[in-house]
C-alpha positions as a Markdown table, in Angstrom:
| # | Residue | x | y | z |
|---|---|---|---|---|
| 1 | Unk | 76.6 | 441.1 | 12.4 |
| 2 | Unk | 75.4 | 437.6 | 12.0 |
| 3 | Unk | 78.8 | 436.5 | 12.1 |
| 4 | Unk | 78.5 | 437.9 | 15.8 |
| 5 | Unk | 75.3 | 436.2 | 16.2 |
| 6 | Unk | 76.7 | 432.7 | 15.3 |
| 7 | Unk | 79.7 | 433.6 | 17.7 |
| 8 | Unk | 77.0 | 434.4 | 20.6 |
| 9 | Unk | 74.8 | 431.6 | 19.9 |
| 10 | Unk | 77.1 | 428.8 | 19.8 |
| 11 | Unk | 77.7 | 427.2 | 23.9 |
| 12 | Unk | 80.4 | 425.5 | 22.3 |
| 13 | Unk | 82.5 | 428.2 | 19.8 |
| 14 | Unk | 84.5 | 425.7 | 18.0 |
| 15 | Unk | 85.4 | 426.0 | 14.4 |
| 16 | Unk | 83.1 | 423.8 | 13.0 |
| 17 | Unk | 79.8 | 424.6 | 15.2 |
| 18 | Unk | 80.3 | 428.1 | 13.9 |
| 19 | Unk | 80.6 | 427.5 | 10.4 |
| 20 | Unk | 77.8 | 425.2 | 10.4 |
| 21 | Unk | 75.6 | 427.6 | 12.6 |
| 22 | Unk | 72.4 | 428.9 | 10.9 |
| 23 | Unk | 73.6 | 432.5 | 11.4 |
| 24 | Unk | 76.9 | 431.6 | 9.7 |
| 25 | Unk | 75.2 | 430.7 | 6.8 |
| 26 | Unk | 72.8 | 433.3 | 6.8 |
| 27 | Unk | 76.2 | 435.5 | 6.9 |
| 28 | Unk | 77.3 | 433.8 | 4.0 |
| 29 | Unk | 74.4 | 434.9 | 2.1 |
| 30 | Unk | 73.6 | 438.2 | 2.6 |
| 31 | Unk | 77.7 | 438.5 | 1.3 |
| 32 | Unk | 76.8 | 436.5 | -1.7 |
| 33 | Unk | 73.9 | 438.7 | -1.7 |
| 34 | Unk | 75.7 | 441.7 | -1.6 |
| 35 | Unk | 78.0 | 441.0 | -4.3 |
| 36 | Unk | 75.7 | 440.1 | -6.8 |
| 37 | Unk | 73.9 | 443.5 | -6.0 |
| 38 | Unk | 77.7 | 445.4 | -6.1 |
| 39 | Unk | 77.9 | 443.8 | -9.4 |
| 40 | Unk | 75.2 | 444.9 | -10.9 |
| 41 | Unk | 75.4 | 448.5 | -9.6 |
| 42 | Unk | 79.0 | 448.2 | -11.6 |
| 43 | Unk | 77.5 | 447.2 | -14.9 |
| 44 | Unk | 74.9 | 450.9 | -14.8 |
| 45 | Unk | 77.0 | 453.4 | -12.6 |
| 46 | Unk | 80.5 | 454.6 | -12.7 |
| 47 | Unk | 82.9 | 452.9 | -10.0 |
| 48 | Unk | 83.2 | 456.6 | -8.5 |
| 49 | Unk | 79.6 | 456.5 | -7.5 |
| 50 | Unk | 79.3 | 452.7 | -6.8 |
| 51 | Unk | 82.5 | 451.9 | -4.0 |
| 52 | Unk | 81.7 | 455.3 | -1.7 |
| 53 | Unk | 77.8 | 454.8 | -1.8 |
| 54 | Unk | 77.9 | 451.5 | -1.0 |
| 55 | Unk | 80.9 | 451.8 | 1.3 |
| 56 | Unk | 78.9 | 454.7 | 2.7 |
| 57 | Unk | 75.9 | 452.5 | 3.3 |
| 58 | Unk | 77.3 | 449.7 | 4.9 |
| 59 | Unk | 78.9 | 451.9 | 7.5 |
| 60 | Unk | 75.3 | 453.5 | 8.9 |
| 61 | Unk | 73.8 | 450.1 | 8.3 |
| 62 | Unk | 75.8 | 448.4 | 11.0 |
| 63 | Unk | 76.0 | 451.4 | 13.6 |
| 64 | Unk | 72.2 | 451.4 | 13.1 |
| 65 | Unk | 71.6 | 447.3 | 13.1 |
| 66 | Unk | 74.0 | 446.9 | 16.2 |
| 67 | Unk | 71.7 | 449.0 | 17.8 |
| 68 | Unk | 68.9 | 447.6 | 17.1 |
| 69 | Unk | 70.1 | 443.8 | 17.4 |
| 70 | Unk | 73.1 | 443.8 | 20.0 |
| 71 | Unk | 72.3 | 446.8 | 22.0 |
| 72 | Unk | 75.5 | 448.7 | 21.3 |
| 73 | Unk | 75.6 | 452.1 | 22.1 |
| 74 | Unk | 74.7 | 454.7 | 19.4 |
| 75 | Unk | 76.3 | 458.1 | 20.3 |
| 76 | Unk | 75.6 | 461.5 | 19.3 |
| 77 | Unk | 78.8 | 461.0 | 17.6 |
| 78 | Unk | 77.6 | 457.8 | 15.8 |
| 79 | Unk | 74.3 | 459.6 | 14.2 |
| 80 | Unk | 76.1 | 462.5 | 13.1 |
| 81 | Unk | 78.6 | 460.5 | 11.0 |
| 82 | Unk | 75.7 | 457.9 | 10.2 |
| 83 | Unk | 74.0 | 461.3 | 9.0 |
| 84 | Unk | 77.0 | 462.6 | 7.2 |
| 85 | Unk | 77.0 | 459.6 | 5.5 |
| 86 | Unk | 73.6 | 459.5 | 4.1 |
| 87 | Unk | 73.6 | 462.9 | 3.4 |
| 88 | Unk | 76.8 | 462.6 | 1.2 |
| 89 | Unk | 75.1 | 459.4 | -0.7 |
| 90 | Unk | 72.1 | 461.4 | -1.4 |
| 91 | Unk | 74.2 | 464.3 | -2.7 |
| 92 | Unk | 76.5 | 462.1 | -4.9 |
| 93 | Unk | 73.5 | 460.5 | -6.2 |
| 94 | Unk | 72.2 | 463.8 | -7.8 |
| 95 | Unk | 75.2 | 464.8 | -9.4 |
């Protein structure tokens, strides 16, 4: 989403005013972030728990932070799967 941000913000879209845009960097830490985070999760919980919970996350955190940040439209349809979603996390996270 910042990567749609830097896109946005930039008058001139070029290559290099996007890559050096705040929000592209900010993009290229929250990844950086992320991985270390994935990583870790690896090192205390089986890969079957680890890839679909985080996979799981990352799915209803977008629908939900495009709302909130771009507007986008959030259908019924939307919140049921973002729902879905959580709900499975939750359940594989008890088994």
């Amino acid at each position: 989403m910042l990567l749609k941000q830097a896109n946005l913000a930039s008058s001139n879209p070029t290559l290099l005013a996007i890559v050096t845009s705040p929000w592209f960097i900010g993009a290229i830490a929250c990844y950086v972030f992320d991985l270390i985070l994935f990583t870790q999760s690896l090192q205390h919980l089986p890969v079957s728990t680890v890839v679909p919970v985080v996979s799981g996350m990352r799915i209803a955190a977008t629908a939900i932070l495009a709302y909130v940040f771009f507007g986008e439209h959030l259908t019924l349809n939307h919140l049921f799967a973002s729902s879905a979603i959580i709900a499975g996390i939750i359940i594989m996270s008890r088994a």
